[in-house]
Structures are given as structure tokens and as C-alpha cells.
N, C-alpha and C positions, 0 to 999 in steps of 0.2 A: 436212360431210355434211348431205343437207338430206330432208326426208320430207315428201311431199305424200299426202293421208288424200284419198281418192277416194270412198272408201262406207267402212261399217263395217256388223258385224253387228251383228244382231237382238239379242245377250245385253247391248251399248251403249243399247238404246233405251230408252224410259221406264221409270223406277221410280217407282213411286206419283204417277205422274200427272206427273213431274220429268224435263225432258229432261238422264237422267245424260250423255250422249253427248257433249255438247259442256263439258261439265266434265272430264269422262272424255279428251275426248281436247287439250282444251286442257291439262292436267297432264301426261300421257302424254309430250305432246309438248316441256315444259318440261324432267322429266326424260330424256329425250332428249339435248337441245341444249345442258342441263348434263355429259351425261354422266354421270349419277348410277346409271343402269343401262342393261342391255344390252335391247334391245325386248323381249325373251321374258321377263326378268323386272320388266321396266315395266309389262307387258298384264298379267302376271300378279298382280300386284300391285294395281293400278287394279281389275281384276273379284273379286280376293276381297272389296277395301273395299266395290265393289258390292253384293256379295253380303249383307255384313253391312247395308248401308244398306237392303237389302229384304229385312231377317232379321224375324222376329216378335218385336215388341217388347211389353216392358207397356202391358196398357191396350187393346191390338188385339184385336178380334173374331176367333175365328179358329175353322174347320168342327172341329168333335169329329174328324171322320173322319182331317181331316190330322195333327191333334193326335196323335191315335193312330199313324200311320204313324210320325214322327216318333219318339215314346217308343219305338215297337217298333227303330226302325235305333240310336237309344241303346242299347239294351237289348242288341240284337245285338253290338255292338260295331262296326259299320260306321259310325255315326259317332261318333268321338271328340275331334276338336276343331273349330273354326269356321275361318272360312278365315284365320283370322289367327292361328291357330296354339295359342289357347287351349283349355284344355280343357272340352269338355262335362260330364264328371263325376267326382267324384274318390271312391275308396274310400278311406272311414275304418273303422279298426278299432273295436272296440268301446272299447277302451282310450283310444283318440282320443276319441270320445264322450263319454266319462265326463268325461274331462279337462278341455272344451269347458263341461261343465255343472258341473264343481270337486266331480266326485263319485269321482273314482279316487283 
């Protein structure tokens, strides 16, 4: 089976200044030709690592405004984990707490 990459979209093009696109599709196309996954979840896969590589990290400047957006869809519950399947926040009880500080 052979795959020739003609264009790619826009959500491939630069991250932080880094042309992800041809990293992106030169893996892509590695696990392909291994076999290691089926396209839908190879794409899928490559755009969430994307995703985290252009996630806000420590130490970044980042608008109050966005920041705010952000905590509100936390808060909502609309987001609860990163695309890599981790969680954004965990509830501890208060028992948890105590525990944590060797005071329960």
C-alpha cells in the first residue's frame, strides 16, 4: 500500500514558528508503512501530540482574557482532559487533603 501526501491542512502548518507539518507527516507516514495504525487513528494521534506541543506551557506569556476562557470551560466541565487523555483536574476530598498534609 503506498500513500502520496499531495497538500495537507492548515491545523499541519506551523507551530510556534516550527514547521510541525513535515515532522507531522513524515511520522504519520512511518506509522503507516509499519502498520502500527490505521490513518484515522495515526492523524489522530500526530494532531493531539500537536496540540499538546502548542498547549500553554510554564513560563509563556499568556492574554488574562484567554486564561480566563480557559478556567471557565475547566470549570464547566467541557474540558476535562488534554488530548492525550490526561486529566485536567482531579477532586480531592477534604480527607484527601488532610492526608496529603499528615493532618487526618
Amino acid at each position: 500500500m503506498a500513500y502520496v501526501t499531495r497538500q495537507y491542512q492548515a491545523l499541519l502548518q506551523c507551530v510556534e514558528g516550527r514547521d510541525e507539518a513535515a515532522f507531522t507527516a513524515a511520522e504519520l507516514a512511518e506509522d503507516l508503512r509499519l502498520n502500527r495504525a490505521d490513518p484515522d487513528a495515526a492523524r489522530d494521534s500526530l494532531l493531539s501530540t500537536m496540540a499538546c506541543k502548542s498547549a500553554i506551557k510554564a513560563g509563556m506569556h499568556t492574554d488574562p482574557a484567554e486564561l480566563r476562557r480557559l478556567v471557565d470551560r475547566v470549570q464547566s466541565g467541557e474540558i476535562q482532559y488534554c488530548p492525550h487523555g490526561r486529566p485536567v483536574a482531579v477532586k480531592l476530598s477534604k480527607y484527601q487533603v488532610e492526608k496529603m498534609f499528615k493532618r487526618a
